[in-house]
VOKEKE-504235 format. One record per residue (C-alpha): residue number from 1; x, y, z. Coordinates in steps of 0.25 Angstrom, whole numbers, m for minus. Example, Ala and Ser with C-alpha at 12.3 -4.5 7.8 and 13.67 -1.06 7.14 Angstrom:
<sites>
{pos=1; east=49; north=m18; up=31};
{pos=2; east=55; north=m4; up=29};
</sites>
This chain:
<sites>
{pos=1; east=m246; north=69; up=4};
{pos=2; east=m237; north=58; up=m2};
{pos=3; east=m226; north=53; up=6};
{pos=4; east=m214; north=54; up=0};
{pos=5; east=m206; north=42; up=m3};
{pos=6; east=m191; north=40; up=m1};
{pos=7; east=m185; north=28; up=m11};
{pos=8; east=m172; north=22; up=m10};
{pos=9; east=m167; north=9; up=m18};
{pos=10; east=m172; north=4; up=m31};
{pos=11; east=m183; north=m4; up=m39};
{pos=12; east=m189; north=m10; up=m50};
{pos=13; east=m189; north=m25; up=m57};
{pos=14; east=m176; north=m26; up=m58};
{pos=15; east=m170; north=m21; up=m46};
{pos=16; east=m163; north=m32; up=m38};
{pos=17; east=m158; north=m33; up=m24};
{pos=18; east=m161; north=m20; up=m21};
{pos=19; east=m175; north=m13; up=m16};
{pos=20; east=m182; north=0; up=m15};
{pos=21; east=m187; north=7; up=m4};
{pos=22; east=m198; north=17; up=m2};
{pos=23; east=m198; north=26; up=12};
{pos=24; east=m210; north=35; up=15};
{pos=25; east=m208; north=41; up=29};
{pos=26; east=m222; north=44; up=36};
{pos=27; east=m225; north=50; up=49};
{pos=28; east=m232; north=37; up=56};
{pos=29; east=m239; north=25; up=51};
{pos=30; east=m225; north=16; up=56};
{pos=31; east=m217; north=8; up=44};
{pos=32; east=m223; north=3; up=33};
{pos=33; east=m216; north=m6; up=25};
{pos=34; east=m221; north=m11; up=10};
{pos=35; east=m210; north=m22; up=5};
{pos=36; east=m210; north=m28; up=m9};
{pos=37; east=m200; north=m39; up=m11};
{pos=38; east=m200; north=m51; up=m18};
{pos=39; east=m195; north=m59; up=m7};
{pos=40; east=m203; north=m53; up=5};
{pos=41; east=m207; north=m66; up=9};
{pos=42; east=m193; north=m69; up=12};
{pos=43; east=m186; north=m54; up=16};
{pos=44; east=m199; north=m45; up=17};
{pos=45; east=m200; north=m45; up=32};
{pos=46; east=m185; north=m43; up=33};
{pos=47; east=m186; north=m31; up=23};
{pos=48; east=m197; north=m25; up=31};
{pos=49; east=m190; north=m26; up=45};
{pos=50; east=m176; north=m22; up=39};
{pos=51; east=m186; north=m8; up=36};
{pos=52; east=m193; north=m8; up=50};
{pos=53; east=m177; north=m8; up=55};
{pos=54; east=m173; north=3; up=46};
{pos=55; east=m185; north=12; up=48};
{pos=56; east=m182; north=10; up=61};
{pos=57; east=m167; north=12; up=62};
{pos=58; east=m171; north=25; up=54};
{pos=59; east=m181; north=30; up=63};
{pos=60; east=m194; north=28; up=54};
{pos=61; east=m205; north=24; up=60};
{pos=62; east=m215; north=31; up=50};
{pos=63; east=m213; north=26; up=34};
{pos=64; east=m218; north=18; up=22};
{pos=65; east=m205; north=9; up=19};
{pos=66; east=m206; north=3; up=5};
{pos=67; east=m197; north=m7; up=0};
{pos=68; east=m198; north=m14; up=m14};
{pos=69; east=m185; north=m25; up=m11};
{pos=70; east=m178; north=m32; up=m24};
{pos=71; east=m171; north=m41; up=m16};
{pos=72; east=m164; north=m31; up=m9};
{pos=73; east=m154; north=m36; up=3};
{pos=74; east=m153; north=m30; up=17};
{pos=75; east=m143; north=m21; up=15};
{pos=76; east=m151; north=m16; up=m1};
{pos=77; east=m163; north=m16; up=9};
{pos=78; east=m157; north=m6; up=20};
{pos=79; east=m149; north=4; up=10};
{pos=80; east=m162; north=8; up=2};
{pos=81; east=m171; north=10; up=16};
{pos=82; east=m160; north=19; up=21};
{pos=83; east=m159; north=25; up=8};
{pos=84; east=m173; north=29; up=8};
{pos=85; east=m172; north=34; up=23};
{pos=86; east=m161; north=42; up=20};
{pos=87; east=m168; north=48; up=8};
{pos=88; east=m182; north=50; up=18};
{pos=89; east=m171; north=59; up=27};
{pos=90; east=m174; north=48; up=38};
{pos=91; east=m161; north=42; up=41};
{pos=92; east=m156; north=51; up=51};
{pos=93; east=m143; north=48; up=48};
{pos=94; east=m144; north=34; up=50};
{pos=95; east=m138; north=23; up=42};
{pos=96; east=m144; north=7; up=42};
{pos=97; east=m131; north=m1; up=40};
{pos=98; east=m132; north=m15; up=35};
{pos=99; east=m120; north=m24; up=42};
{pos=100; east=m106; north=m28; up=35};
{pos=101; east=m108; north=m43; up=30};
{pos=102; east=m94; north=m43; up=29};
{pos=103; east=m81; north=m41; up=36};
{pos=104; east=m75; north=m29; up=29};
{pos=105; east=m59; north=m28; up=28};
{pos=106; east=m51; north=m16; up=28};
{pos=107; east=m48; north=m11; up=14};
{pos=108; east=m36; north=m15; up=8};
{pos=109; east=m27; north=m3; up=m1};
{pos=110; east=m20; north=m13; up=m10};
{pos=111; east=m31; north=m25; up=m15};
{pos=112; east=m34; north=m29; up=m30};
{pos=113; east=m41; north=m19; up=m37};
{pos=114; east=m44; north=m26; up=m49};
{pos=115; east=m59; north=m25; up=m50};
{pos=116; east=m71; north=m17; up=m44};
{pos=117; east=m85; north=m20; up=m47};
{pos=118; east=m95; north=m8; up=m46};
{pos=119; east=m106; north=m10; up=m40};
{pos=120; east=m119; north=1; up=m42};
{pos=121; east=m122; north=6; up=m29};
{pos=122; east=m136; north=7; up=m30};
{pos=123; east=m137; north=m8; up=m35};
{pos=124; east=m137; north=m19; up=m25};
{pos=125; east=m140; north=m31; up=m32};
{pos=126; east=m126; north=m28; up=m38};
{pos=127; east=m119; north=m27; up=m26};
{pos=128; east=m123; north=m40; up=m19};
{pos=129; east=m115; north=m50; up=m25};
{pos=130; east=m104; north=m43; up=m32};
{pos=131; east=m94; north=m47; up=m22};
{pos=132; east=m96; north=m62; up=m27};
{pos=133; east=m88; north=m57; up=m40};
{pos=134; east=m76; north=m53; up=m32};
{pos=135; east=m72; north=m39; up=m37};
{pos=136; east=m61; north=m31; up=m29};
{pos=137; east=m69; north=m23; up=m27};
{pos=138; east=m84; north=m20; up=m25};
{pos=139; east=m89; north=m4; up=m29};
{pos=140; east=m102; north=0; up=m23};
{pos=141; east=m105; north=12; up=m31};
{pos=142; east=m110; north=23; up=m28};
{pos=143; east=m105; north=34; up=m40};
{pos=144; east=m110; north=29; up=m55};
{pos=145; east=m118; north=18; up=m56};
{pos=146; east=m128; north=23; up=m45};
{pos=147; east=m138; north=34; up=m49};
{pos=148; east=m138; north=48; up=m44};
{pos=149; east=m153; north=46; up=m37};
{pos=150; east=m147; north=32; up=m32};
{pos=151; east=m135; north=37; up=m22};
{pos=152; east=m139; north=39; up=m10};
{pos=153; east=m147; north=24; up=m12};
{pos=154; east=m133; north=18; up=m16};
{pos=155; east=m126; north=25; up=m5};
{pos=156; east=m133; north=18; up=4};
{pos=157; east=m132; north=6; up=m3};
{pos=158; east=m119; north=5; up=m6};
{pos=159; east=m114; north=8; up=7};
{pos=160; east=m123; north=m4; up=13};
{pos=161; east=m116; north=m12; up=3};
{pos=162; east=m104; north=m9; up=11};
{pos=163; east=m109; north=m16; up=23};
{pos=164; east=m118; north=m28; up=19};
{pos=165; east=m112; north=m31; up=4};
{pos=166; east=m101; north=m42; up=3};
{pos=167; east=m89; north=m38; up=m3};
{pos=168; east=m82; north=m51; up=m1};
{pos=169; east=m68; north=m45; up=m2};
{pos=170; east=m73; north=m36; up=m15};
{pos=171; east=m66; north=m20; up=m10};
{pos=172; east=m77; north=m12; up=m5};
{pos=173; east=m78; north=m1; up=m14};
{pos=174; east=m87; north=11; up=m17};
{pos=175; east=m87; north=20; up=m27};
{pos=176; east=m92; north=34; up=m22};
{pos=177; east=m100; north=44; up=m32};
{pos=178; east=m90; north=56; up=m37};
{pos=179; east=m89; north=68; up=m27};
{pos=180; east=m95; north=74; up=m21};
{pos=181; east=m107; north=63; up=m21};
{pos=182; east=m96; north=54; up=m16};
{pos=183; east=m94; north=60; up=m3};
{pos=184; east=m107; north=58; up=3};
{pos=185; east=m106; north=42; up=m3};
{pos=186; east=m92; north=42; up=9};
{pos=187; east=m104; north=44; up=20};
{pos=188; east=m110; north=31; up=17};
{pos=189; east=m101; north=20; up=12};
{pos=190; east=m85; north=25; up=18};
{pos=191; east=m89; north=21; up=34};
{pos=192; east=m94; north=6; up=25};
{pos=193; east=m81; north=1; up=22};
{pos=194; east=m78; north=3; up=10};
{pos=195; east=m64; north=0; up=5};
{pos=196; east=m63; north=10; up=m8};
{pos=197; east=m71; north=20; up=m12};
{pos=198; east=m71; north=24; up=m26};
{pos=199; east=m70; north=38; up=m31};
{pos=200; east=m78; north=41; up=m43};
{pos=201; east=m72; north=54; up=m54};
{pos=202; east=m61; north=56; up=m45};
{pos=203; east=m52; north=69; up=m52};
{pos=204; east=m45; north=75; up=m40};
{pos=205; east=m38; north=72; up=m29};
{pos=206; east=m46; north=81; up=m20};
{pos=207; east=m58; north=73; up=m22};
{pos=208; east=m51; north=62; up=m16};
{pos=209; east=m46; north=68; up=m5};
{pos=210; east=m62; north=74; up=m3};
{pos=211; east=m67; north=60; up=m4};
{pos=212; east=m55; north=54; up=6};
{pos=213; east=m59; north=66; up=16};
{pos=214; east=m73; north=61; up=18};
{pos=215; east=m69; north=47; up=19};
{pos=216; east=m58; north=50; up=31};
{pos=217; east=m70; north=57; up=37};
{pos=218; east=m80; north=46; up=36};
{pos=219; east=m69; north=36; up=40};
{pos=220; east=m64; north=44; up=52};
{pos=221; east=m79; north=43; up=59};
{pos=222; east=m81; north=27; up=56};
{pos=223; east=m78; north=20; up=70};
{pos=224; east=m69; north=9; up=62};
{pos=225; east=m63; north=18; up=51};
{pos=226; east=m57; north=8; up=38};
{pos=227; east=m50; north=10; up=28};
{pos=228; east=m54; north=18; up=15};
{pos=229; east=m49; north=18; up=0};
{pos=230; east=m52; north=25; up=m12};
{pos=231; east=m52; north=24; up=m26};
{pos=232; east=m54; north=36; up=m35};
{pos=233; east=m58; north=34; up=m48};
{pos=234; east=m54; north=44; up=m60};
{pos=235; east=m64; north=47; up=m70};
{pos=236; east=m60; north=59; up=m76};
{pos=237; east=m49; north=65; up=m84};
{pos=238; east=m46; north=77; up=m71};
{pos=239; east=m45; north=63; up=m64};
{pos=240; east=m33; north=57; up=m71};
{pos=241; east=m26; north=68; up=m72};
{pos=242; east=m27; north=69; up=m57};
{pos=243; east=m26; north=54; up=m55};
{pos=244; east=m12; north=54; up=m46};
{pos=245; east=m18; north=65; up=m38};
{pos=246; east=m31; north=58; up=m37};
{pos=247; east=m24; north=42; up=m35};
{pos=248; east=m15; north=50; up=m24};
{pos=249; east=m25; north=56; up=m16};
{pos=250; east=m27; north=47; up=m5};
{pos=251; east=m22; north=36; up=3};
{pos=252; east=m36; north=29; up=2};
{pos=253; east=m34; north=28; up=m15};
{pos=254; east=m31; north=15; up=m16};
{pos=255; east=m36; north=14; up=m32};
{pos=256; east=m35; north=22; up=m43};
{pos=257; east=m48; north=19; up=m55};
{pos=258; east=m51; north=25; up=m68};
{pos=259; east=m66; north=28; up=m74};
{pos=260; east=m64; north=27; up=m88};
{pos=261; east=m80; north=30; up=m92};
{pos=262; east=m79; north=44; up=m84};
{pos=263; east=m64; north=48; up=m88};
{pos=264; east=m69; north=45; up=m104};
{pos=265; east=m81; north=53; up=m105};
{pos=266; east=m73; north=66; up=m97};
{pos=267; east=m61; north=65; up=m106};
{pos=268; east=m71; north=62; up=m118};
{pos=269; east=m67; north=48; up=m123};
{pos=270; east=m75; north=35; up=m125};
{pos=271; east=m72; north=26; up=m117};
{pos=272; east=m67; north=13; up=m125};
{pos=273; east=m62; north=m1; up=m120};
{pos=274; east=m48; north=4; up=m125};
{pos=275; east=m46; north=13; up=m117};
{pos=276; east=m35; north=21; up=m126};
{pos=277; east=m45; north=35; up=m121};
{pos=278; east=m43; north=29; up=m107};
{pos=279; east=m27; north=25; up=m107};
{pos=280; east=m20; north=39; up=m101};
{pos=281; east=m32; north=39; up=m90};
{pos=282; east=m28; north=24; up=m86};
{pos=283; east=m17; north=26; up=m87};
{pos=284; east=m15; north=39; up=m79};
{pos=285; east=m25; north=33; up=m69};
{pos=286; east=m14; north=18; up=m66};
{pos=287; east=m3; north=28; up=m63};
{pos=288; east=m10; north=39; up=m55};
{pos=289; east=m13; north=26; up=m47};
{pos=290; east=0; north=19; up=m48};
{pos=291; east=9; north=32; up=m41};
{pos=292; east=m2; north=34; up=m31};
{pos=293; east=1; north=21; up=m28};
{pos=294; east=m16; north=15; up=m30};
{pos=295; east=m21; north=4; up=m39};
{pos=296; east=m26; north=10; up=m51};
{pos=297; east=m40; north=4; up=m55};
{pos=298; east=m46; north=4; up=m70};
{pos=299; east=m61; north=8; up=m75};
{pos=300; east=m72; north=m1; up=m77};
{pos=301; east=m74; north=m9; up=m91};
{pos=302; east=m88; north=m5; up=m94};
{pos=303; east=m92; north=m16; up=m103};
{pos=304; east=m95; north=m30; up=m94};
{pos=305; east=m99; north=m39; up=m108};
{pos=306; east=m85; north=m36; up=m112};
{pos=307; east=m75; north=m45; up=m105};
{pos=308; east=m63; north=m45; up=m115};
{pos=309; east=m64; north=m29; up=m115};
{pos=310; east=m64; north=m29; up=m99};
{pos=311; east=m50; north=m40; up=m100};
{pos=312; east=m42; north=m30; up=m110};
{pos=313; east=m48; north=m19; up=m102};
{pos=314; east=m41; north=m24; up=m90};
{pos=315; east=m29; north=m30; up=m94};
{pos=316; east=m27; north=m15; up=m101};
{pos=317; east=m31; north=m9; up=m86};
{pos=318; east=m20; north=m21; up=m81};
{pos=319; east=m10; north=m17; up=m90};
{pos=320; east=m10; north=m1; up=m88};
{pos=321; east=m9; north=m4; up=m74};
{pos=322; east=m23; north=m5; up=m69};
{pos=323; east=m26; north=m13; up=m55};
{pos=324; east=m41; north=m16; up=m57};
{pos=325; east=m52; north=m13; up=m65};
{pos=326; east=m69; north=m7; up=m63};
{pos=327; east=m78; north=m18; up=m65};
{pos=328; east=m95; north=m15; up=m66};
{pos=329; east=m99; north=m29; up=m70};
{pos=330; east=m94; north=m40; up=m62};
{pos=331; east=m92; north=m49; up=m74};
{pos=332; east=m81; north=m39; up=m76};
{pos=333; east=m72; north=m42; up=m62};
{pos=334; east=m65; north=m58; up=m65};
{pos=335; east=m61; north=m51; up=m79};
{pos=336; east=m54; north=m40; up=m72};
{pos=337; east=m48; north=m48; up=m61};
{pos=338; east=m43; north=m58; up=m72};
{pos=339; east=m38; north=m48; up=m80};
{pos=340; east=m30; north=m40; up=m71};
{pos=341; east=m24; north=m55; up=m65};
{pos=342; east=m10; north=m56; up=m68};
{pos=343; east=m5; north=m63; up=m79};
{pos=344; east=5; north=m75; up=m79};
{pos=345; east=17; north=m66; up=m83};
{pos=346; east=12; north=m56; up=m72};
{pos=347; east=11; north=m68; up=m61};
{pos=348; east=24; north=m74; up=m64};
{pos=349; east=32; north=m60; up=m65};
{pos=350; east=25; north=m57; up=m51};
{pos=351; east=30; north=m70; up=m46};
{pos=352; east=43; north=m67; up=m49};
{pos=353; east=44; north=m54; up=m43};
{pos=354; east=38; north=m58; up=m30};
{pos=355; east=46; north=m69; up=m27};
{pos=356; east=59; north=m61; up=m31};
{pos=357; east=53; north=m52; up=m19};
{pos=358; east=50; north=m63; up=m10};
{pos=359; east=65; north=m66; up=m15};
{pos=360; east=73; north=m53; up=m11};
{pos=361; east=64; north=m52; up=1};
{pos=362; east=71; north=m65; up=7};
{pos=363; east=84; north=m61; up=5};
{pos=364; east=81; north=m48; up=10};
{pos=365; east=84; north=m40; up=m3};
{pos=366; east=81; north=m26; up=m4};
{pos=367; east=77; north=m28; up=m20};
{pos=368; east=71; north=m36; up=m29};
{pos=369; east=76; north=m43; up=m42};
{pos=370; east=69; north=m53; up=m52};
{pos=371; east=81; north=m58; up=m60};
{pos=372; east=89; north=m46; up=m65};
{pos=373; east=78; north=m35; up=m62};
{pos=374; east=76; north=m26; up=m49};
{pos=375; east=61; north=m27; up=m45};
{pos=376; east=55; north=m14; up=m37};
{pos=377; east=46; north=m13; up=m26};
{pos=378; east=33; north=m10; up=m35};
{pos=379; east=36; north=m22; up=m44};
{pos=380; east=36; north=m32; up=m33};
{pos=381; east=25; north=m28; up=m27};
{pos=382; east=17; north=m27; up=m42};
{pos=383; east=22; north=m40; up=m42};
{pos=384; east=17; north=m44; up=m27};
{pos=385; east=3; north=m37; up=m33};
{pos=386; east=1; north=m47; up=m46};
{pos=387; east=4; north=m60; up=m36};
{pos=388; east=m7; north=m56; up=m27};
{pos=389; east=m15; north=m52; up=m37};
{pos=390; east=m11; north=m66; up=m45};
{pos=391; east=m16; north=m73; up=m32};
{pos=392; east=m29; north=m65; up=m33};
{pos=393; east=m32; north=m69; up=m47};
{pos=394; east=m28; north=m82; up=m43};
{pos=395; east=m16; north=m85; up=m52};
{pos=396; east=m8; north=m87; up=m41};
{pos=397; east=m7; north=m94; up=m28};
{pos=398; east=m9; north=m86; up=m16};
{pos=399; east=1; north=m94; up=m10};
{pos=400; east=12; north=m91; up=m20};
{pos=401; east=19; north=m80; up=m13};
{pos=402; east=21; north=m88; up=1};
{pos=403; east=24; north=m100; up=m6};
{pos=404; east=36; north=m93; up=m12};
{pos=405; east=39; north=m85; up=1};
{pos=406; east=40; north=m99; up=10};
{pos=407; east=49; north=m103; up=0};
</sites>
């Protein structure tokens, strides 16, 4: 009788840093390992004992352990073997960890926002340099652009990401399948730091709420509990009429995004780079966000040939209140950040605002003025946001403010 074969990862000519892996449990014979890599010379003899260690760390001492590599590094190499053991029943609960190759900070509530690349979960040559273009953020994802019969192989993927991909300062984001799909996708990446999680055709704040309970219940039994936020997205026409009540929902929301391909086809529109069939759902999504007190984040722009159409379709996001933008190319992430840069006008207006804070603060006045003009709270701190953001975008000094402060 044949043995039966459990497969995990992917091949094929044009497979890259990835590889693919064949189990076939026996009942005796030991390990037997077939490897086919174009750089066995080199790596083979690492590949085969990172298999003896695994096959061992599971408890197989009986198998046939095939491994076709495409340049697959370490941490590639270990998420398709587990995959395959999981798949053969063979874990035992176990789980083979690769090592953080980076310190990992705490998350921060209130950072730039401005561009998130996606990144297909089940992809890893896509993953290993993206950090080099300096997004935001990073989005290992796990919902659309993995396939139904890849999940369980991007699972584990992405969640060894999380521990052995460098970020380089990128937020460490993932954006978890819809529910219910997306509460077993908690198990295997909340206890990895991640800083946001993204919640896919979110249209209640009751999903919300059933997400944040299983995250406070995988949190509470970590030895070093962290921080945790969220960003829901709304894809649906239910979703922004709910979008307050959904933006409201939790303490961990720290973003608010719209998915115009998914809200188009449910209110049955085609989506254009105008956006007129899109403007009451932007719009409705920027002050949902605003009054929960969140950044509000805008769609993707599908098309990466067309650069002008992403500029106009930013500067349109800046200007109805938008804080950042979806990116799925990276070509797409210095256009974004230059876009939503503030102009001249903005820099200089801010300037003027700050120091007539730093101003009243010196003399110990409890309001602000610019010339004959009361200036609020929110208006200063708006103002405080474009100076940093001025000095991100690097149209400003970083010393500017302290200059001016030490007089």
């Amino acid at each position: 009788m044949a043995q039966i074969i459990f497969e995990a990862g992917n091949r094929g000519e044009k497979v890259r840093s990835d590889c693919w892996i064949g189990l076939e449990p026996r009942t005796s014979g030991g390990l037997q390992i077939e490897l086919t890599s174009k750089v066995e010379k080199l790596y083979g003899e690492s590949i085969r004992q990172l298999v003896r260690e695994m096959m061992d760390f599971f408890g197989i001492a009986n198998a046939r352990i095939q491994v076709e590599d495409f340049g697959a590094v370490s941490f590639v190499l270990m998420a398709r073997i587990e995959s395959a053991v999981r798949k053969a029943g063979l874990d035992g609960g176990k789980r083979y960890l690769p090592e953080y190759v980076e310190e990992v900070p705490p998350p921060v509530r209130d950072r730039f926002r401005r561009s998130r690349l996606y990144l297909p979960g089940d992809q890893p040559k896509l993953m290993l340099n993206a950090a080099i273009h300096e997004p935001d953020g990073l989005i290992l994802d796990l919902e659309d652009s993995v396939a139904p019969t890849k999940k369980d192989d991007a699972r584990i993927l992405v969640r060894n990401a999380l521990r052995a991909l460098e970020f380089r300062g990128s937020e460490r984001m993932v954006r978890i399948n819809q529910l219910p799909l997306g509460l077993t996708d908690l198990e295997e990446v909340v206890p990895h730091k991640v800083d946001v999680l993204l919640l896919p055709k979110i249209e209640s704040p009751e999903q919300i709420h059933q997400i944040e309970a299983k995250v406070d219940e995988i949190l509470s039994g970590l030895d070093e509990p962290r921080e945790l936020f969220f960003m829901p997205i709304i894809e649906s026409a239910l979703g922004v009429i709910n979008a307050y009540a959904i933006a409201s929902a939790s303490p961990r929301n720290v973003a608010l995004a719209i998915g115009l391909e998914d809200y188009t086809a449910d209110i049955g529109a085609q989506r254009t780079n105008e956006g007129r069939e899109s403007f009451y759902a932007r719009s409705a999504i920027v002050n949902a966000a605003r009054a929960a007190g969140i950044q509000p984040i805008d769609t993707v722009f599908s098309d990466v040939q067309d650069m002008d159409g992403l500029r106009a379709s930013v500067l349109e996001a800046k200007s109805l209140g938008f804080d950042g933008k979806g990116c799925i190319h990276p070509r797409q992430i210095r256009p974004i950040h230059e876009a939503f840069a503030p102009t001249p006008e903005e820099i200089e207006k801010a300037k003027r605002i700050v120091l007539a804070f730093e101003e009243a603060e010196k003399k110990g006045l409890g309001v602000v003025s610019l010339g004959s003009k009361m200036i609020d709270p929110p208006v200063v701190k708006r103002a405080i946001r474009t100076i940093d953001l001025a000095v991100k975008s690097h149209l400003l000094d970083e010393n500017w403010r302290e200059n001016h402060e030490n007089g």
